[in-house]
N, C-alpha and C positions, 0 to 999 in steps of 0.2 A: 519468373514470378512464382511463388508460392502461395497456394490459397491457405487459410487456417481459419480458423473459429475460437475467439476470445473464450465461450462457454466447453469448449472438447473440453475431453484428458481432465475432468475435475476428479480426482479419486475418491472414491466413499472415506475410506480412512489416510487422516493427514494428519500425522504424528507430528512433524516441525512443518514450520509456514514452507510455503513453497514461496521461490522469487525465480521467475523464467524471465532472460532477459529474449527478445522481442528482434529489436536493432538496436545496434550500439556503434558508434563511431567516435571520432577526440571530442567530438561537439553536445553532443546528444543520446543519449540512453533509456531506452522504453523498453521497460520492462511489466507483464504481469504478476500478479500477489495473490495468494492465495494464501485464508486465513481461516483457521475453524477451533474460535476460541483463543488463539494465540492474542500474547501482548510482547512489547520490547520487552528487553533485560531489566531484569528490575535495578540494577543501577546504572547509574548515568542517563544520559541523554543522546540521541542522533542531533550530531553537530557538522553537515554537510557540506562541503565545498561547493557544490552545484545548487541551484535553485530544483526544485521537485515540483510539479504540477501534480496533481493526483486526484483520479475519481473515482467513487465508491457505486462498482457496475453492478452488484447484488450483496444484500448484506445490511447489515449496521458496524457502526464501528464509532469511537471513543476517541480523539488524540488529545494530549495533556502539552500545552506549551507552556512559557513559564510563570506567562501572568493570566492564562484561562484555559476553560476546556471544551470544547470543539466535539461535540456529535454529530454526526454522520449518518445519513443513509442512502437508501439509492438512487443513486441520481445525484447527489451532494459530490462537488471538487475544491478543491484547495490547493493554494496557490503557497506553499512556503519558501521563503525565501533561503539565500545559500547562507549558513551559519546561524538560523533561526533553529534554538534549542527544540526538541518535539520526542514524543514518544505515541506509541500506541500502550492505549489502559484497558480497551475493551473492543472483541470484536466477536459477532455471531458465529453460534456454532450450526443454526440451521435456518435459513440457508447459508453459507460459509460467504465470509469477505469476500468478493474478489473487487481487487485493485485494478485501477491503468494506471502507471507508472510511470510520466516523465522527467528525466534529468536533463536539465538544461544548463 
């Protein structure tokens, strides 16, 4: 058993998003996110094979699907489905995104 804390290890300065993955096995993937000001690439879309469960643990944050857009803040989760197009448009720099991350 390892103990850890969702809020440690946040750095003052976060040049690219961070993605720590958590537990991962063939089934299942939780990972933490870590955002400060970061958005996706600006082309394209995340087009997933897994469904993503995701909740917004401190922060605000923006995702852009294809036919609306989804604001977020703390406490707010979303359920997107696997091959449901999505991106992130907007996320706090202070205090910084941080995500929980399921692939399912």
């Amino acid at each position: 058993m390892i103990k850890k804390n969702i809020f440690a290890n946040i750095p003052e300065k976060i040049p690219n998003e961070i993605f720590e993955t958590i537990i991962t096995d063939k089934n299942i993937k939780i990972e933490r996110i870590i955002s400060k000001g970061h958005t996706s690439p600006s082309h394209g879309w995340y087009d997933q094979e897994k469904n993503e469960w995701v909740i917004l643990l401190d922060g605000e944050a923006s995702m852009e699907f294809e036919d609306k857009i989804v604001d977020l803040k703390k406490g707010d989760y979303i359920n997107i489905l696997a091959n449901q197009k999505h991106k992130v448009i907007k996320t706090s720099k202070n205090p910084p995104a941080i995500w929980f991350a399921i692939f399912y």
